[in-house]
C-alpha positions as CSV (number, residue, x, y, z in Angstrom):
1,X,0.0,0.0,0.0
2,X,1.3,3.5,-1.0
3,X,0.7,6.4,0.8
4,X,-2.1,8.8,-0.4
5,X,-1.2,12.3,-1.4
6,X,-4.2,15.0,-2.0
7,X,-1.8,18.0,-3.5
8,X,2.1,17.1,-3.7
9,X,4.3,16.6,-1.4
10,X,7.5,16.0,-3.8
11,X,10.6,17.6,-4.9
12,X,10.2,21.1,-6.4
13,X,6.1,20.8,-5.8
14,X,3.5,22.6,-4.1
15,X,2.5,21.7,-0.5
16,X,-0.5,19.1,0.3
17,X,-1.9,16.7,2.5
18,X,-0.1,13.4,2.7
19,X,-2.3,10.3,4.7
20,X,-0.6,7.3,5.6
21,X,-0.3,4.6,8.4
22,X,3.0,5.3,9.4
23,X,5.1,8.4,9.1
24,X,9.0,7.9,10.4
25,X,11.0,11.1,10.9
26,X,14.4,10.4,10.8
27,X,16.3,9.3,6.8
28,X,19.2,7.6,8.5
29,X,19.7,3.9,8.1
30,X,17.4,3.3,11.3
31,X,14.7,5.2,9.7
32,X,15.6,4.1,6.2
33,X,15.2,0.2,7.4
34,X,11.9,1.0,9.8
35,X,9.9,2.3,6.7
36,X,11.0,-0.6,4.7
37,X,10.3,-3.2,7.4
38,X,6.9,-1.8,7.6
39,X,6.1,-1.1,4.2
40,X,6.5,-5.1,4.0
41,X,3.9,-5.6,6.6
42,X,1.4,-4.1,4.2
43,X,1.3,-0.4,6.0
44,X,1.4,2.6,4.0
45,X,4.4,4.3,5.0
46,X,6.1,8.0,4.7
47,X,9.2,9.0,5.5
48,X,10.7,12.5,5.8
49,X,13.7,13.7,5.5
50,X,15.6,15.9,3.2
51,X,18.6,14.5,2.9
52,X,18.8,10.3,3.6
53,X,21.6,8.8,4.6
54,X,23.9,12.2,5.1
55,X,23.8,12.4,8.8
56,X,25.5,10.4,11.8
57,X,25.0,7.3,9.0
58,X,27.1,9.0,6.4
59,X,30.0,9.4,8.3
60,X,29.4,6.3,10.3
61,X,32.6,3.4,9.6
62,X,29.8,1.1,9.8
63,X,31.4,-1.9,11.9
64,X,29.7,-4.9,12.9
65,X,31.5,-5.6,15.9
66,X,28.8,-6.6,19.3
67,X,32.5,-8.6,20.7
68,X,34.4,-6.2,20.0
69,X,32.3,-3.5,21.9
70,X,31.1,-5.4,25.1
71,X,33.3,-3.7,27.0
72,X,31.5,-0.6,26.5
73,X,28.0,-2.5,26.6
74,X,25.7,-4.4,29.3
75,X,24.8,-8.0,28.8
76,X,21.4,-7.0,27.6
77,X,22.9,-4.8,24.8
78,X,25.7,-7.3,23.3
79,X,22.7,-9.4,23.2
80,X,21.0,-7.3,20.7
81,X,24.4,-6.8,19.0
82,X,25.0,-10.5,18.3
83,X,21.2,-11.0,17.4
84,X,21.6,-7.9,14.7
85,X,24.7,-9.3,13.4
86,X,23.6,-12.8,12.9
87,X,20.4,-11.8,10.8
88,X,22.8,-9.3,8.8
89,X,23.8,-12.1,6.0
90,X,20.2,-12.6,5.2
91,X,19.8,-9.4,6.0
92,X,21.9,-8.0,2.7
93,X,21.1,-10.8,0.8
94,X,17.5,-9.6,0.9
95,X,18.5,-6.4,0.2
96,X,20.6,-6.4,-2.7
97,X,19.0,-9.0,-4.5
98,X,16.2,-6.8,-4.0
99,X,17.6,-3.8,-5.2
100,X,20.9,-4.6,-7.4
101,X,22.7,-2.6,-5.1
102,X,26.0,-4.1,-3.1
103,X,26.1,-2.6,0.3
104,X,30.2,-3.3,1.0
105,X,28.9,-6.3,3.0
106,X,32.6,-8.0,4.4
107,X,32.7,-11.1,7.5
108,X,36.4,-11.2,7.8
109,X,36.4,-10.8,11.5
110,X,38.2,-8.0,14.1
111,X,41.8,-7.8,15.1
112,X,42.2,-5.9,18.0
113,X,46.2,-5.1,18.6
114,X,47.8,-3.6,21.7
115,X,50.9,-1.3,20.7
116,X,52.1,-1.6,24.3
117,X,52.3,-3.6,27.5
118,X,49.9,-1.7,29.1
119,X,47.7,-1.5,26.3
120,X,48.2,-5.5,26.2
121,X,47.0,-5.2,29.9
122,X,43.4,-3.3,28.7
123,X,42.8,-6.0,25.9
124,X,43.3,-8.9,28.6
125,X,40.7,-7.0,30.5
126,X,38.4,-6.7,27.8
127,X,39.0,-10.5,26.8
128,X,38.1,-11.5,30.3
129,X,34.9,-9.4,29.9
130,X,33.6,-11.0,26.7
131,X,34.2,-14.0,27.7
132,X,32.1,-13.6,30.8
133,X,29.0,-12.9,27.8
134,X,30.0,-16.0,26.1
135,X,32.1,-14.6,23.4
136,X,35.6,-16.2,23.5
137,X,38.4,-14.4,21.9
138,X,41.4,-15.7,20.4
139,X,44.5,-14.6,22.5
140,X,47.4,-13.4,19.9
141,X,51.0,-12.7,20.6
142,X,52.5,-9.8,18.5
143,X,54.2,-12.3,15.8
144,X,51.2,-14.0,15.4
145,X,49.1,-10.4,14.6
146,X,51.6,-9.8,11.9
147,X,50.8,-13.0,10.4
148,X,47.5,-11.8,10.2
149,X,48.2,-9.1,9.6
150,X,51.5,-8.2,7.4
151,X,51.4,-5.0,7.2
152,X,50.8,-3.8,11.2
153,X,54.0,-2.2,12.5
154,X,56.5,-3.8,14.5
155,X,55.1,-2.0,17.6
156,X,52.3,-4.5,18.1
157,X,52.6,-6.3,21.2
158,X,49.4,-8.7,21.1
159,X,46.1,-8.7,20.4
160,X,42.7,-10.4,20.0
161,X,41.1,-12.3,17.2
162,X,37.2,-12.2,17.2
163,X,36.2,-14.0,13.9
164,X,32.7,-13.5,13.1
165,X,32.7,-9.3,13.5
166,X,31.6,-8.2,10.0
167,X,31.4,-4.5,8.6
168,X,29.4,-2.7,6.0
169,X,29.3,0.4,3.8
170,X,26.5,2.6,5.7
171,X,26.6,5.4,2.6
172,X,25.7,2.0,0.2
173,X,23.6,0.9,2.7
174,X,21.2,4.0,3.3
175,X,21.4,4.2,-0.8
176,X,20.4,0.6,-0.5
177,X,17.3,1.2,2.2
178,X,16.0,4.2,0.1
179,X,15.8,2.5,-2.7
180,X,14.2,-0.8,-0.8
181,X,11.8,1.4,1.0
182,X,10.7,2.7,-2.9
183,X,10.0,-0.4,-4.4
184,X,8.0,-1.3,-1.4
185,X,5.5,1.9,-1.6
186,X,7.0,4.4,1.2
187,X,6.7,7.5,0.2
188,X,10.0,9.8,0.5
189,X,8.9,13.5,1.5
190,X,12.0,15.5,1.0
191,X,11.5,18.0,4.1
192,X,12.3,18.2,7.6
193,X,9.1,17.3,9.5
194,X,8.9,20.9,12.2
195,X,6.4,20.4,14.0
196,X,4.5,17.2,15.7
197,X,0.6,16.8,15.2
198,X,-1.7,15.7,18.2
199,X,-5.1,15.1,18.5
200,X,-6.7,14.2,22.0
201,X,-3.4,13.4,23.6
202,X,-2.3,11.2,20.5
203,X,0.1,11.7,17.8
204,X,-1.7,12.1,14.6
205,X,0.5,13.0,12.3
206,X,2.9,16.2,11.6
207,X,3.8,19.2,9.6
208,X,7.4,19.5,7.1
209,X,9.3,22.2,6.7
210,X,7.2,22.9,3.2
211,X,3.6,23.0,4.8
212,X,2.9,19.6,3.7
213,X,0.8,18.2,6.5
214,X,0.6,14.5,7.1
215,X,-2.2,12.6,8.8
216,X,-1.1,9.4,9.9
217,X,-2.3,6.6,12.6
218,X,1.3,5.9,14.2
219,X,4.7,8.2,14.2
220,X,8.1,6.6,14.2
221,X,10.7,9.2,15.9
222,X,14.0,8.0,14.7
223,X,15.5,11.5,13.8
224,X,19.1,10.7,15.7
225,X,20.1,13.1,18.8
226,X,17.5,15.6,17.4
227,X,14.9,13.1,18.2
228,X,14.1,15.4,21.3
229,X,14.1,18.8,19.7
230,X,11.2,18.2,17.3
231,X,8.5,21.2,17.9
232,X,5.3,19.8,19.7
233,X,6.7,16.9,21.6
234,X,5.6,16.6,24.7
235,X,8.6,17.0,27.2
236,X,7.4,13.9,28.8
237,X,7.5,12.2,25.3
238,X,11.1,13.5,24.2
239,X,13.5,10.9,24.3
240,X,16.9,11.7,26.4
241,X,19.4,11.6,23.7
242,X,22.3,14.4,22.9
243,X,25.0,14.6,20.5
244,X,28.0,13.1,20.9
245,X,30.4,14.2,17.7
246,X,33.3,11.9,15.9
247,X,35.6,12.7,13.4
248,X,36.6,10.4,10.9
249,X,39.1,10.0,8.1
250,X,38.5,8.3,4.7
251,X,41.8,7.0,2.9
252,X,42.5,5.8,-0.7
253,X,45.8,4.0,-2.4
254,X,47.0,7.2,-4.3
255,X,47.0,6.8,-8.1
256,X,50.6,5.6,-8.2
257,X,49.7,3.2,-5.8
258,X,46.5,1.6,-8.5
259,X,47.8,-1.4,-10.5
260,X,45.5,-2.6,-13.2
261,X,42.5,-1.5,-11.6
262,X,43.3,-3.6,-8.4
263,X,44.1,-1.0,-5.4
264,X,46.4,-2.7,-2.7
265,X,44.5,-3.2,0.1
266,X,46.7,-2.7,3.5
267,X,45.1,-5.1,5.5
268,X,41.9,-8.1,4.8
269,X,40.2,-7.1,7.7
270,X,38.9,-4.3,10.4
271,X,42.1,-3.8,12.8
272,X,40.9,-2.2,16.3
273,X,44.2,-0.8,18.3
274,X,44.8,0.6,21.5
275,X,48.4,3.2,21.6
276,X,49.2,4.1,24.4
277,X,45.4,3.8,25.7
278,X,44.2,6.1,23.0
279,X,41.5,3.8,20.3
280,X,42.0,3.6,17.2
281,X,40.0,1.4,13.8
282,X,40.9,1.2,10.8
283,X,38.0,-0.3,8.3
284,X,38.6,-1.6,5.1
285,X,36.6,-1.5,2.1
286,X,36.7,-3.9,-1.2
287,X,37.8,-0.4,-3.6
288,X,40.6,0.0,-1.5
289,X,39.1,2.8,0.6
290,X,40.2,2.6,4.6
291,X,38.0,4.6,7.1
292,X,40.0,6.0,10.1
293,X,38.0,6.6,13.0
294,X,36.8,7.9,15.6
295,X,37.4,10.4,18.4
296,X,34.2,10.9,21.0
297,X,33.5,13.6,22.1
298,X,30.8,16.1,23.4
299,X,31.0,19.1,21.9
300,X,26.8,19.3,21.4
301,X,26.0,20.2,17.7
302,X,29.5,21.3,16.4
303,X,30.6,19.1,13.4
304,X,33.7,21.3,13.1
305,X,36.7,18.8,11.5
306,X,39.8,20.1,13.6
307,X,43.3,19.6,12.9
308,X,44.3,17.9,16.0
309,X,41.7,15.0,15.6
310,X,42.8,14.9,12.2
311,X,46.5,14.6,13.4
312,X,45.7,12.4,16.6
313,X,43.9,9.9,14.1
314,X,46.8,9.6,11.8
315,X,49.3,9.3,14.5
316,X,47.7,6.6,16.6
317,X,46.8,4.6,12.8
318,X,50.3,4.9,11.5
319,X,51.5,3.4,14.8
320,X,49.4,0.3,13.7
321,X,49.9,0.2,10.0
322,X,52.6,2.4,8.7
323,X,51.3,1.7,4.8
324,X,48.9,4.5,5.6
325,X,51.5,7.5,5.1
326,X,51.5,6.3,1.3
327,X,47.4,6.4,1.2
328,X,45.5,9.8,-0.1
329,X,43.2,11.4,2.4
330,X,40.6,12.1,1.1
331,X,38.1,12.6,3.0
332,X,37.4,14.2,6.7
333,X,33.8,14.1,8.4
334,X,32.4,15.0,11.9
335,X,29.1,13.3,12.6
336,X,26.8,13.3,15.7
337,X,26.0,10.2,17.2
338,X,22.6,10.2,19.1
339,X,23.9,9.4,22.9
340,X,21.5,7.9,25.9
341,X,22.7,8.1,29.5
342,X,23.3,4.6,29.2
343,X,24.3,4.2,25.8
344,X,21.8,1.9,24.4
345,X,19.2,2.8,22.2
346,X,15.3,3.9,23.1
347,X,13.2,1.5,21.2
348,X,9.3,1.1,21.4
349,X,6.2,3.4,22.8
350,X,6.8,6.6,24.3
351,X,4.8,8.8,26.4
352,X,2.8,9.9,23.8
353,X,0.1,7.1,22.4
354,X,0.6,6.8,18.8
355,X,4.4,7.4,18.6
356,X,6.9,5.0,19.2
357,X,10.8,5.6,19.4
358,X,13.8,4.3,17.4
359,X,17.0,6.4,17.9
360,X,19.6,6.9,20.5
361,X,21.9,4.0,19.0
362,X,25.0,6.2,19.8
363,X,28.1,3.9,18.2
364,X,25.4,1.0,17.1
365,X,23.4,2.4,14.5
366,X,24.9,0.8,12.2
367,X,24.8,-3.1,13.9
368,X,21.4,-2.3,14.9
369,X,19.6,-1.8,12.0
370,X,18.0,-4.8,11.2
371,X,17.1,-5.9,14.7
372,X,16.1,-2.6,15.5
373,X,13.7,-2.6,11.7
374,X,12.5,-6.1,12.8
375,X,11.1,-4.9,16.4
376,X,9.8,-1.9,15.5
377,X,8.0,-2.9,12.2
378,X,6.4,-5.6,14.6
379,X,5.1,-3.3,17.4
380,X,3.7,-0.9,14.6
381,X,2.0,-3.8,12.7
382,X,0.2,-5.1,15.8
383,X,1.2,-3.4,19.0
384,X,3.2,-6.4,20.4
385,X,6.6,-5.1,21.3
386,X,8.7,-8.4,20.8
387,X,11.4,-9.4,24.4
388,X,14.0,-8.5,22.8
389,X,13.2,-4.9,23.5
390,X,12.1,-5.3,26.7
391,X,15.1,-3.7,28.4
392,X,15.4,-1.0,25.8
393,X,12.1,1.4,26.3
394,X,11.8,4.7,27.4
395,X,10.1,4.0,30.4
396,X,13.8,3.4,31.6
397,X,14.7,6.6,32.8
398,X,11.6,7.6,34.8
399,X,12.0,6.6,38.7
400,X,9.2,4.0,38.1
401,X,10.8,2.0,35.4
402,X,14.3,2.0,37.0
403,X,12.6,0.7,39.9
């Protein structure tokens, strides 16, 4: 089912009245998946947003790496991670065979490498944890890194083999979900939705940036960390998420460096370092392209690249693969990742009857999508908000719920 439009509601076009059973604010690949996943389930679905795919999920590295995180995560939220990443194979298979669209899908595992003793000592902790979920690492000395690894510098000390972590290409991705979402009716409006709709104490609907005014029976909220700063939410409604900005660097073999159309890739598979206790990934992609990532920091809504992120990136990178000083950059991007006071995402009915929440993913978006499209399509399509995301509603943060 398509949604109905009385007037236009398109690119370049006058502004109208839009009707559907779903609207989802919020173009990201959360969004993105959300419309798709319930366009499936035979709801008419719009989604606006002017610009899909070009915020937090554009500059997004887009690992899939639940192990590789638990340190940072509670049991409940590794859980969702490993559930995510095992649907993600049928996941993309749907997808592109769908579409025709490759979404840089790779399964070549996570090395994470220590360039110290001390850094040695944090992986060791960090093995210890995963374990404790179930998740057994692979304990590697620095010899047997390089092996894995050719190209890491000699600096490497050990590290940590965790061979199911996958990654993905979040731009070819969202282009992916956009183009899914089409062929299954939902309805792109290209404008920010201003201003939220209620009618006796339930969201009905809400107004875009070009007067368009849609009508709808349910709202998805998955605009990212300015989920809470859409006009007409009810504070009670408004999920607790802020921004929490990362830079990241996009690399490429310079064209000296291209044989015969084959770039040399500088390492098979996402490397994870810790130098000198400062993070570090590298990500590679099948072109040849290596994403550089990410510093964390809360700075609100500035997406200001700065030099010193630039140069702290590079430093701690070249520690762990010295290839990199031959690569072009050509590419530096500050996004905002929508944070939670815990750090998991907000998932399922708010406050407000009629709109339910999908956003505050913070590092996760990516890994989250399907899982995260899954759940949601299902409460939308009959009201039954599967276990899984039990521990992840909003009801969380009021006294009642931590109780």
């Amino acid at each position: 089912m398509n949604a109905r439009s009385a007037g236009s509601a398109g690119e370049g076009q006058a502004a109208g009245q839009v009707t559907a059973d779903v609207l989802v604010i919020g173009g990201g690949v959360i969004g993105l998946a959300v419309a798709w996943r319930a366009a499936q389930r035979g709801l008419s679905v719009a989604l606006a947003d002017p610009q899909p795919g070009r915020g937090a999920s554009r500059a997004a590295a887009g690992m899939l790496t639940p192990v590789a995180e638990a340190a940072y995560a509670e049991r409940e939220l590794f859980e969702l991670g490993m559930a995510s990443l095992r649907s993600y194979p049928g996941f993309v298979a749907e997808l592109e065979d769908l579409t025709g669209l490759e979404v840089g899908f790779r399964q070549d595992g996570t090395l994470a490498v220590a360039f110290s003793a001390d850094d040695m000592a944090m992986l060791d902790e960090h093995a210890l944890l995963r374990e404790s979920f179930g998740a057994p690492v692979e304990r590697l000395t620095g010899r047997e890194c390089r092996r894995a690894e050719p190209l890491l510098g000699p600096g490497i000390t050990g590290g940590l083999l965790t061979a199911d972590d996958a990654s993905v290409d979040p731009r070819l991705l969202a282009e992916a979900l956009l183009a899914a979402g089409a062929k299954a009716g939902v309805a792109h409006l290209p404008h920010l939705a201003v201003f939220l709709r209620t009618r006796g104490g339930r969201a009905c609907g809400a107004e875009l940036a070009d007067g368009t005014v849609v009508s709808c029976g349910q709202v998805v909220l998955a605009g990212g960390w300015a989920s809470a700063s859409l006009a007409g939410l009810p504070p009670e409604a408004a999920p607790p998420v802020r921004p929490v900005k990362g830079q990241v660097l996009r690399l490429r073999p310079a064209p000296a460096m291209r044989i015969a159309g084959q770039p040399p890739a500088l390492i098979g598979r996402t490397v994870r370092g810790l130098v000198h206790g400062s993070p570090v990934y590298l990500v590679p992609r099948e072109d040849g392209e290596l994403v550089v990532g990410a510093t964390q920091e809360e700075m609100g809504e500035d997406t200001t690249v700065t030099a010193g992120a630039v140069w702290q990136l590079l430093r701690d990178a070249r520690a762990l693969v010295p290839g990199i000083t031959e690569l072009e950059l050509t590419e530096a991007i500050a996004g905002l990742r929508p944070g939670t006071p815990d750090n998991a995402p907000v998932l399922g009915p708010s406050a407000l009857p009629g709109m339910a929440l999908a956003t505050g993913h913070f590092r996760g978006g990516v890994l989250l999508t399907p899982v995260t499209a899954d759940l949601i399509a299902q409460f939308l399509h009959d009201g039954k908000l599967p276990p899984a995301a039990a521990a992840f509603t909003a009801d969380r943060f009021t006294p009642r719920g931590r109780a």
